[in-house]
DRENTI-81504 format. One record per residue (C-alpha): residue number from 1; x, y, z; residue in one letter. Coordinates in steps of 0.25 Angstrom, whole numbers. Example, Ala and Ser with C-alpha at 12.3 -4.5 7.8 and 13.67 -1.06 7.14 Angstrom:
BEGIN
 seq    xx    yy    zz type
   1    49   -18    31    A
   2    55    -4    29    S
//
This chain:
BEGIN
 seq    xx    yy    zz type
   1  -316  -300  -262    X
   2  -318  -315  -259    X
   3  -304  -315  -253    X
   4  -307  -303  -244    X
   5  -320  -309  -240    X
   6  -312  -323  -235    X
   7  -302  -313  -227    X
   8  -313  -307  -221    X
   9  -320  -320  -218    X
  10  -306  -327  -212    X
  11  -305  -313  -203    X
  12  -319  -314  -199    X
  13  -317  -329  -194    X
  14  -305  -326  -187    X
  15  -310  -315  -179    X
  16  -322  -324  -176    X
  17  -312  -334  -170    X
  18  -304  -326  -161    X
  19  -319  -323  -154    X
  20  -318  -336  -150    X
  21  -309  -345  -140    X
  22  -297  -350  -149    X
  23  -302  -366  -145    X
  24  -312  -373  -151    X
  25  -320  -382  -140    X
  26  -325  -393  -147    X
  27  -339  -398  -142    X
  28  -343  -414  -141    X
  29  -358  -416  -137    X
  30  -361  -428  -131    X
  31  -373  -440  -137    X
  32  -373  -448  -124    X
  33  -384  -452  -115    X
  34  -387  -440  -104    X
  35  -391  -448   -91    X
  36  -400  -442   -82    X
  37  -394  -448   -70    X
  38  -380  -442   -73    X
  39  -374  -428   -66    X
  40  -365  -426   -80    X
  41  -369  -432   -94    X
  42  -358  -428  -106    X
  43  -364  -416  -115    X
  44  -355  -410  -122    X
  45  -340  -411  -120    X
  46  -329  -400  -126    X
  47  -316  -401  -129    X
  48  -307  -386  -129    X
  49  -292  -387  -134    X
  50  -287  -374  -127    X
  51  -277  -369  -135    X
  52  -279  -355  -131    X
  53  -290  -355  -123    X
  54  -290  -354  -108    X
  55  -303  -354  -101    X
  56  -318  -361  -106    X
  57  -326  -350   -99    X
  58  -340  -357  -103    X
  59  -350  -367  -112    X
  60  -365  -362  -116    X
  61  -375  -375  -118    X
  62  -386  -372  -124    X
  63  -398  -384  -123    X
  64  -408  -386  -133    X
  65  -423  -381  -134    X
  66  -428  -395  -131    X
  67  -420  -397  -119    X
  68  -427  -399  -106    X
  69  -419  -391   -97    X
  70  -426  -395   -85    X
  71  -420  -408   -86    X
  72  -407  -405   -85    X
  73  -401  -405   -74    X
  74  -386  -396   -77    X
  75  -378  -395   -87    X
  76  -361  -395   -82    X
  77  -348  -390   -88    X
  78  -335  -399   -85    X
  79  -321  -398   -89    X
  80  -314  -409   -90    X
  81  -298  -405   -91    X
  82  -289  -409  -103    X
  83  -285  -421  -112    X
  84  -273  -429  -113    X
  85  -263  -426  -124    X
  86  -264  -438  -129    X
  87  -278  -437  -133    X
  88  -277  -425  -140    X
  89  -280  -424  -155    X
  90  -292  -434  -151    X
  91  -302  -425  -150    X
  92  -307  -430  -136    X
  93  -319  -423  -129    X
  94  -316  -429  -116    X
  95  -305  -432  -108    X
  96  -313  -444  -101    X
  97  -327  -448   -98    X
  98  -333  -439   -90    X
  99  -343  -448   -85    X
 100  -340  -461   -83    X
 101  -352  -473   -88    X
 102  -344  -483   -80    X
 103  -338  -479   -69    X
 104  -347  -482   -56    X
 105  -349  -471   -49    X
 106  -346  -462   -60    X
 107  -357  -461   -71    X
 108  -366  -451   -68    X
 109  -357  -437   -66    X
 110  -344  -432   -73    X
 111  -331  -438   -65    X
 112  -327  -425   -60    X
 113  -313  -429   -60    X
 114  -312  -427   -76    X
 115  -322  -415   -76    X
 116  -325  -402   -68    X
 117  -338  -397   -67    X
 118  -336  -380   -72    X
 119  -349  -377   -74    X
 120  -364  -382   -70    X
 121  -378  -375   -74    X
 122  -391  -383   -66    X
 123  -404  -382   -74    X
 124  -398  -376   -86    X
 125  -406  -367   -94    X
 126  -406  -370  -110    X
 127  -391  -362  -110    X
 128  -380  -365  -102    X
 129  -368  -358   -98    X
 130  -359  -365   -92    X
 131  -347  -359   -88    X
 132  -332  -365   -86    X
 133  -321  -355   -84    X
 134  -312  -368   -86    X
 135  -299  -367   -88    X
 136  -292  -374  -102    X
 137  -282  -383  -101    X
 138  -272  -379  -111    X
 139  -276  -391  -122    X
 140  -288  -400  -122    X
 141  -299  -395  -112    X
 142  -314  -403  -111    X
 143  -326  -399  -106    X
 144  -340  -405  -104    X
 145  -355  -401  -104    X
 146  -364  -409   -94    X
 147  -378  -413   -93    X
 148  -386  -418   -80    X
 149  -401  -419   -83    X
 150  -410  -420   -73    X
 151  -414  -431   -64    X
 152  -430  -432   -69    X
 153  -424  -429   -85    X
 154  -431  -436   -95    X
 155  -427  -448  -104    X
 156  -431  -440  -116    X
 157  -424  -429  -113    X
 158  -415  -424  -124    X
 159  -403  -413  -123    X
 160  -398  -405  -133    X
 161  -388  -393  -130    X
 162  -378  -385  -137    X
 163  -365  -380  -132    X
 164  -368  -365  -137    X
 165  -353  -359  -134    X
 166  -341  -360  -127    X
 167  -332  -349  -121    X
 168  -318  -349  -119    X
 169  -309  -339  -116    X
 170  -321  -330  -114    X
 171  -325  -332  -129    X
 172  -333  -341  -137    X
 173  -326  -353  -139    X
 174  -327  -359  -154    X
 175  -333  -374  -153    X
 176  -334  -385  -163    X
 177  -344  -398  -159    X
 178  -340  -412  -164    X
 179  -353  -417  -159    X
 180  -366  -419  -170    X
 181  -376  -408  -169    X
 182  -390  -409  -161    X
 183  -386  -420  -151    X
 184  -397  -425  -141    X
 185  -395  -430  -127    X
 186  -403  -439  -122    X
 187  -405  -441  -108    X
 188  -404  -456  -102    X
 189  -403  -462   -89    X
 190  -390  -472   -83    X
 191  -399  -482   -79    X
 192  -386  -489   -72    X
 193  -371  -483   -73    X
 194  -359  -491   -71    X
 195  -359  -494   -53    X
 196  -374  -496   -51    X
 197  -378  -505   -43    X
 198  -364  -509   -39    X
 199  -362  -515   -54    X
 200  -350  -509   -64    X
 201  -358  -509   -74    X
 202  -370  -511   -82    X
 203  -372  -518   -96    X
 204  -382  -524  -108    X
 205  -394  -516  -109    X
 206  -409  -524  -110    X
 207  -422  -516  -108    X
 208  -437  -517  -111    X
 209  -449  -510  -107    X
 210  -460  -519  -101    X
 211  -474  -519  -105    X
 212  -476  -509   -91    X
 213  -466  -499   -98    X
 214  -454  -503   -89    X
 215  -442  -503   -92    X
 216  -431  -514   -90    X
 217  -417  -514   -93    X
 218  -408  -524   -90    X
 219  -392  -525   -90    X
 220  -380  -533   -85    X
 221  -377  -527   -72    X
 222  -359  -529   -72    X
 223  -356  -528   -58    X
 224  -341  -529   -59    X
 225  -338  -523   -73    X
 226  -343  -521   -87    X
 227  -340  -535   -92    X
 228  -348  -547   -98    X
 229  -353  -558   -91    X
 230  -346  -564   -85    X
 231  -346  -555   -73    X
 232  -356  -551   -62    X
 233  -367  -546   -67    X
 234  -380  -547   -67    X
 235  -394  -543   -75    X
 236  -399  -530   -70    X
 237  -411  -523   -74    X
 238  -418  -508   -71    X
 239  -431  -505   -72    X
 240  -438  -492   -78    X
 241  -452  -490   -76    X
 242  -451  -475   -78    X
 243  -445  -475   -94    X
 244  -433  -477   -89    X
 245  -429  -464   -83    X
 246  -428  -472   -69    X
 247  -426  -486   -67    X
 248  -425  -495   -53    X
 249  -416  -503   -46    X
 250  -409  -514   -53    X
 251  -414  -526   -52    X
 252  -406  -540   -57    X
 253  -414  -547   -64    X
 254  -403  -560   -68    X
 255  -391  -559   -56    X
 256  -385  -575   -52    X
 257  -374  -570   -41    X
 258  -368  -582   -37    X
 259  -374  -593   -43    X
 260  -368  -605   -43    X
 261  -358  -600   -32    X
 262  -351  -592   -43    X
 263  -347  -577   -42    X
 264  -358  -568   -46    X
 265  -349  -563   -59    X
 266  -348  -578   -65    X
 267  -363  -579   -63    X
 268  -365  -564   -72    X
 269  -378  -562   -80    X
 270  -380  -555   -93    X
 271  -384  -547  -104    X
 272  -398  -545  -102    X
 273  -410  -546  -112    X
 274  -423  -543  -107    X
 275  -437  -542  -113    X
 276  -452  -541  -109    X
 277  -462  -550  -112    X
 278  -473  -539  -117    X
 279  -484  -552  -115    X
 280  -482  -553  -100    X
 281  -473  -542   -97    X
 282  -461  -553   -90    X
 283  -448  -547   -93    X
 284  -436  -557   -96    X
 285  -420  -555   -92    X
 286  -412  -563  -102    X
 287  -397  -564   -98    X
 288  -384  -574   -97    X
 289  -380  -578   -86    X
 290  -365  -584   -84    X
 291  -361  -593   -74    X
 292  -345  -598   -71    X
 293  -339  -590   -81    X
 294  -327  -586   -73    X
 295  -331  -572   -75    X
 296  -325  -573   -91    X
 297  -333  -568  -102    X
 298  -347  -576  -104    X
 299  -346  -573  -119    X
 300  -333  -585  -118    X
 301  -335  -591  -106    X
 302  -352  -597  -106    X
 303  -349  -610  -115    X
 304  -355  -621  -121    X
 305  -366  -629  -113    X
 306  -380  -626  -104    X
 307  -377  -625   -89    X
 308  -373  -613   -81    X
 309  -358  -616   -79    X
 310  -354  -616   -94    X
 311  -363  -608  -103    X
 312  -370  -594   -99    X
 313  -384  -596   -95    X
 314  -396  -590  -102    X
 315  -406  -582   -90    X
 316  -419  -575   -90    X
 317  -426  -568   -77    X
 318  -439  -562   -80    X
 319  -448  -552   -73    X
 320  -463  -552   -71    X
 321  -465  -539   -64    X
 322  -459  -529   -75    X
 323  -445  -532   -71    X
 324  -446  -529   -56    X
 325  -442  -543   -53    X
 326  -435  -554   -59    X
 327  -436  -569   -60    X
 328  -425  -579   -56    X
 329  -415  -583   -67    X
 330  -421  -592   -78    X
 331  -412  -600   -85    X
 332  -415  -604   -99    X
 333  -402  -609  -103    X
 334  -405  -622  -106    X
 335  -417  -617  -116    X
 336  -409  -607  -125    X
 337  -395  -613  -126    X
 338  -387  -622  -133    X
 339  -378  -629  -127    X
 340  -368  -628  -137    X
 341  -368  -612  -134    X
 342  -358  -607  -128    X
 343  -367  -593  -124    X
 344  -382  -589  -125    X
 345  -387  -577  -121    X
 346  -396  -565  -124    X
 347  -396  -555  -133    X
 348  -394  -540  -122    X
 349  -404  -531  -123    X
 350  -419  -537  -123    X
 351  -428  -545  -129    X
 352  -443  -546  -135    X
 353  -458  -551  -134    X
 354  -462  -554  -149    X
 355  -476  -550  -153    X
 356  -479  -564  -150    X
 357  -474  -564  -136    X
 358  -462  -573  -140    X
 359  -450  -567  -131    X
 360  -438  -566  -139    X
 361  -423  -562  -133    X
 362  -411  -562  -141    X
 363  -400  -572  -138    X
 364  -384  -573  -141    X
 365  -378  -587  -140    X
 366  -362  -591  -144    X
 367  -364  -605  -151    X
 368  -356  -616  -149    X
 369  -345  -611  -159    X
 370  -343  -598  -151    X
 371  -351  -590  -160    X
 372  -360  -580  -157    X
 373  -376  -579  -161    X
 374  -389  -570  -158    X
 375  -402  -574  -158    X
 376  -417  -576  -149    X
 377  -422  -583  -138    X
 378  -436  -583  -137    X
 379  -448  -587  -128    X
 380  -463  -592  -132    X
 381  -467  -594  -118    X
 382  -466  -581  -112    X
 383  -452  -583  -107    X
 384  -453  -599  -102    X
 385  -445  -604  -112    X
 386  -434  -600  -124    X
 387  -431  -604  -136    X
 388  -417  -600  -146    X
 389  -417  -604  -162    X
 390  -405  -599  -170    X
 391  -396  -587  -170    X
 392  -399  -575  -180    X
 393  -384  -572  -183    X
 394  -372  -577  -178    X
 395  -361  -569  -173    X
 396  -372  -560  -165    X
 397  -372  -558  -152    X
 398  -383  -548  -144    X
 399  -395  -546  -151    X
 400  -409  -539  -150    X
 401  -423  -545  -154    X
 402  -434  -538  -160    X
 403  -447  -540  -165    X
 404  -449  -534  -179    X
 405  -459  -541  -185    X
 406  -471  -552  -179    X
 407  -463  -564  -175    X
 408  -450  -557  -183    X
 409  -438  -554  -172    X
 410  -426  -547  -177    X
 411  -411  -548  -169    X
 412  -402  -538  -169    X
 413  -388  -545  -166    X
 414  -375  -539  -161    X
 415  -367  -545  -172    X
 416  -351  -547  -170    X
 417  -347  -545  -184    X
 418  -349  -531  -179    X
 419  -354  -516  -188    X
 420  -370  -521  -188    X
 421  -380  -527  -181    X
 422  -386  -541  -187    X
 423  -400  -543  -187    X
 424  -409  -556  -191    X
 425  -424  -558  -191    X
 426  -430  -570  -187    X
 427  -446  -574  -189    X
 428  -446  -587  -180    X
 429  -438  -583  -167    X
 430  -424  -588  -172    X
 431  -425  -600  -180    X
 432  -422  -591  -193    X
 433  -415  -578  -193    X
 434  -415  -568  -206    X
 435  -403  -560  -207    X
 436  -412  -545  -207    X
 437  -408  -534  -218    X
 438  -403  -526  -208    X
 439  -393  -534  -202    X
 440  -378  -529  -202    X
 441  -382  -518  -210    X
 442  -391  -508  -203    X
 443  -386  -507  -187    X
 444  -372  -504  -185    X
 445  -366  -510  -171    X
 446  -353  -511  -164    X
 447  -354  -527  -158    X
 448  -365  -523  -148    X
 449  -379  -525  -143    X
 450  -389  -517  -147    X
 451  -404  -516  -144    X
 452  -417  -518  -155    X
 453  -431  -516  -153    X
 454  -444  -516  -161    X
 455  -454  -507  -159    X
 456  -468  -510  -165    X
 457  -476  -499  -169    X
 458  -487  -499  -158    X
 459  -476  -499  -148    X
 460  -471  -485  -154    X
 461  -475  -471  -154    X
 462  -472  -470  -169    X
 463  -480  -481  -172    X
 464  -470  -489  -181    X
 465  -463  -502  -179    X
 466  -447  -497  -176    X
 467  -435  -506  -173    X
 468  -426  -499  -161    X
 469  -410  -502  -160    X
 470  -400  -497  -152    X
 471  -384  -500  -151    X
 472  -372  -492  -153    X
 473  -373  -487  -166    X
 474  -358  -489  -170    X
 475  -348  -501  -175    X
 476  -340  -498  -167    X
 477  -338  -495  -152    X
 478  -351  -493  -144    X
 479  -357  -480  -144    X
 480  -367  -471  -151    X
 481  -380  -479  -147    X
 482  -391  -477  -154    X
 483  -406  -482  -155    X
 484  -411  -484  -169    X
 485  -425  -487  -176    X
 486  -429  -494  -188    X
 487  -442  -492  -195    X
 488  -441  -504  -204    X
 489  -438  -517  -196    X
 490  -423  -514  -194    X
 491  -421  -512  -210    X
 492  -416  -498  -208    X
 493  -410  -492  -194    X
 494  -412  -476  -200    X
 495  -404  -464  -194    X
 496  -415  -455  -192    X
 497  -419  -467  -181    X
 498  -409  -465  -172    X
 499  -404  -460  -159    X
 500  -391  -461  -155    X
 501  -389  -462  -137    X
 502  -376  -462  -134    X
 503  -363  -460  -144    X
 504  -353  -464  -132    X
 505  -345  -478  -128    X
 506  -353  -487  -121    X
 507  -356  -503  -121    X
 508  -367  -500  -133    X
 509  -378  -510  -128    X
 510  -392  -503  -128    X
 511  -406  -510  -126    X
 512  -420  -502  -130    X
 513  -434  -502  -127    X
 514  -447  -494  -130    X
 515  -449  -486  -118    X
 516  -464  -482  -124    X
 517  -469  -480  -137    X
 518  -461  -467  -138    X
 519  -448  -470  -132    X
 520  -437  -481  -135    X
 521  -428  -484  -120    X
 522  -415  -487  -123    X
 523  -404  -496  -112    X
 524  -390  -493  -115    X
 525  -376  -495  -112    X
 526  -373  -479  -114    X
 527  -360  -471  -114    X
 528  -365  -465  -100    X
 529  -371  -477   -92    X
 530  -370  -492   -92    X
 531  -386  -492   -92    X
 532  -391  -479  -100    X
 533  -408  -478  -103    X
 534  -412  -467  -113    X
 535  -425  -466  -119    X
 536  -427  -461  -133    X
 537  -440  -457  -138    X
 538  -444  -465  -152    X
 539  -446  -453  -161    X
 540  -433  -448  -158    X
 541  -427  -459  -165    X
 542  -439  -461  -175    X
 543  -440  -446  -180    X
//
């Protein structure tokens, strides 16, 4: 009897398969940014290995309840041809990239030399049909589903869809999905892609929010390429005063051109940290600025000394106006340094008022053994003059500052022993450090720069004190960035509080703010733009 009833259930499958196309398309969804300038943003990719089959005839899409339909713009089929032999057996999902993030020119719409548009529905309805009537190459064949929301979309919009079936060969085709299960695609906006303003490239993250609600974010503007000082490139910054769905002009709040009759890419300027002072609302710009280098790597080439033809020089500009305009350079150099330094920077990203109104940046210096070390810089006199103590860990590099407790700042350091972020507290603005419980235990990191905030209950709409970080969340390579909160100082980073952006390859630096007391803003080198804002809505993360 039991044998009868397998037969007949081995009978019953069989005739179930020969219903179906003899390939198995296998689907890929995508967990990367959809940006709302963008004509084509990577949904789903497919991946068909026609063996017997000859023709994909059609994809169903089905989008979820919650999904504002009237924000999206249309929804595209592509196909993208074949793979080499030599790739097969790697189980790729995509011949190229589609849409380049780096290309000038390039970054908002699929390169239609690697794909051809077979099918487009405007103003989709919940389901979608869209049809192909492609084709197969006999042997690896991809396709791919693309989103365009609309202009006026907003931040907080969230997509969810479902690709419902595939027919080839007139019949339904059997699928398999690689991908996790209820994926959310969060909208953002490329706040500068690769080309802009003539520059090739944009890099390092800093933003705030002023006490008027702007945003500010600032970033190295790379005219020539995507490499480190030294090169041309300037200090840029763009300016939000709409949540950061739309953001003006560029403005260059550090740029030295020629100075000192050198070539505009020995003068480069930096890795920009930038924080308000909530008393008076004067935003500062912290940055290196590298003179006579020979276009070489500042990181080996600014040596020992004070003045501007041997070591790197440590600039500020501020703004009284809510970063409208900008002040002339000031150098404070000669304040900070040691002369035995080889390099003294900031810490990317940004830095802090203390409840006090003690402003607080991070800091970077190589000592006089070629060593690097992270810690503060700090001002009592609104900005006029600064001060350094000691180091919190050696072997650190970029760091963030936040303040945890009254008086008590925590840095979170890049540390180059690599697997984890170190963390140290101190309780009198760097004269001591203590090593925090946390610290190469509870954030894992590839070797980057990541971004920490501290959120105190009254500035939130859950009405609890919350520690916000974001970097790639790997160990290796830089991808997969996600924001994280703690609920207990930085003790425990749980992973019911986290959201995850953007699992693809980019340059990993991210810098956040508090948009409101609802919603977390986050500046980020993405896998889709050099320059990508999202916002993120608090309970989202903190369920």
């Amino acid at each position: 009897m039991k044998k009868n009833l397998f037969l007949s259930i081995i009978f019953s499958f069989c005739v179930i398969l020969q219903a179906f196309a003899s390939d198995t398309v296998f689907v890929r969804e995508t967990q990367i940014p959809v940006l709302i300038e963008r004509q084509d943003n990577v949904l789903f990719m497919l991946r068909l290995n026609a063996k017997e089959s000859h023709t994909l005839d059609e994809v169903v899409l089905n989008f979820g309840k919650d999904v504002n339909m009237s924000d999206i713009q249309s929804v595209k089929l592509y196909y993208s041809g074949t793979e080499a032999r030599q790739n097969y057996g790697k189980n790729f999902f995509a011949p190229v990239s589609y849409i380049s993030s780096h290309t000038p020119g390039k970054t908002l719409a699929a390169n239609p030399s690697y794909s051809i548009n077979k099918s487009q529905v405007n103003n989709p309805k919940r389901k979608v049909a869209l049809k192909a009537n492609q084709k197969l190459f006999p042997g690896i064949n991809y396709f791919w589903i693309s989103l365009q929301m609309k202009p006026d979309a907003s931040l907080l919009d969230k997509v969810a869809a479902k690709i419902a079936a595939i027919k080839v060969d007139n019949k339904e085709a059997l699928m398999h999905t690689v991908s996790p299960e209820n994926i959310v695609h969060r909208v953002g906006v490329g706040v500068r892609h690769a080309g802009d303003d003539g520059s090739a490239s944009f890099r390092i993250p800093g933003l705030v929010t002023t006490n008027k609600g702007t945003l500010l974010g600032v970033y190295d503007v790379r005219y020539n390429n995507s490499a480190d000082l030294q090169e041309h490139v300037d200090i840029g910054l763009s300016r939000s005063v709409d949540g950061g769905k739309t953001w003006e002009k560029m403005r260059l709040p550090l740029a030295f051109g020629e100075t000192g009759d050198l070539p505009a890419a020995q003068n480069g300027v930096g890795d920009p940290s930038i924080l308000v002072d909530t008393k008076t609302n004067t935003v500062w710009v912290v940055a290196a600025w590298t003179h006579g280098m020979g276009n070489q790597r500042a990181w080996w080439s600014s040596y020992p000394g004070m003045d501007m033809n041997h070591t790197a020089q440590l600039v500020l500009s501020k703004s009284t106006d809510d970063g409208k305009t900008w002040s002339k350079p000031i150098n404070i150099t000669e304040q900070v340094k040691d002369p035995s330094w080889y390099f003294l920077l900031q810490g990317p990203g940004r830095g802090i008022t203390m409840q006090d109104g003690t402003l607080v940046f991070p800091i970077q210096f190589i000592d006089s053994t070629r060593v690097p070390n992270a810690g503060i810089m700090y001002s009592k006199d609104r900005g006029e003059t600064w001060k350094i103590h000691n180091y919190a860990r050696t072997n650190t590099t970029e760091a963030q500052v936040a303040e945890v407790e009254p008086g008590v700042l925590m840095l979170n350091m890049r540390d180059n022993r690599g697997g984890s972020r170190a963390i140290s507290t101190t309780k009198d603005l760097g004269k001591t450090w203590t090593e925090h419980s946390s610290s190469r235990k509870a954030l894992q990191e590839p070797v980057c720069m990541a971004s920490l905030i501290s959120v105190k209950a009254k500035d939130n709409v859950l009405n609890k004190d919350i520690l916000l970080f974001s970097n790639p969340n790997t160990v290796k390579g830089r991808h997969h960035i996600t924001i994280k909160a703690s609920l207990d100082g930085g003790v425990t980073w749980l992973p019911e509080h986290q959201v995850m952006l953007d699992e693809g390859e980019g340059w990993g630096y991210s810098c956040l703010t508090m948009i409101d007391k609802e919603t977390i803003g986050i500046l980020y080198e993405s896998s889709v733009a050099h320059m990508t804002f999202q916002a993120v809505q608090l309970r989202d993360i903190i369920k």
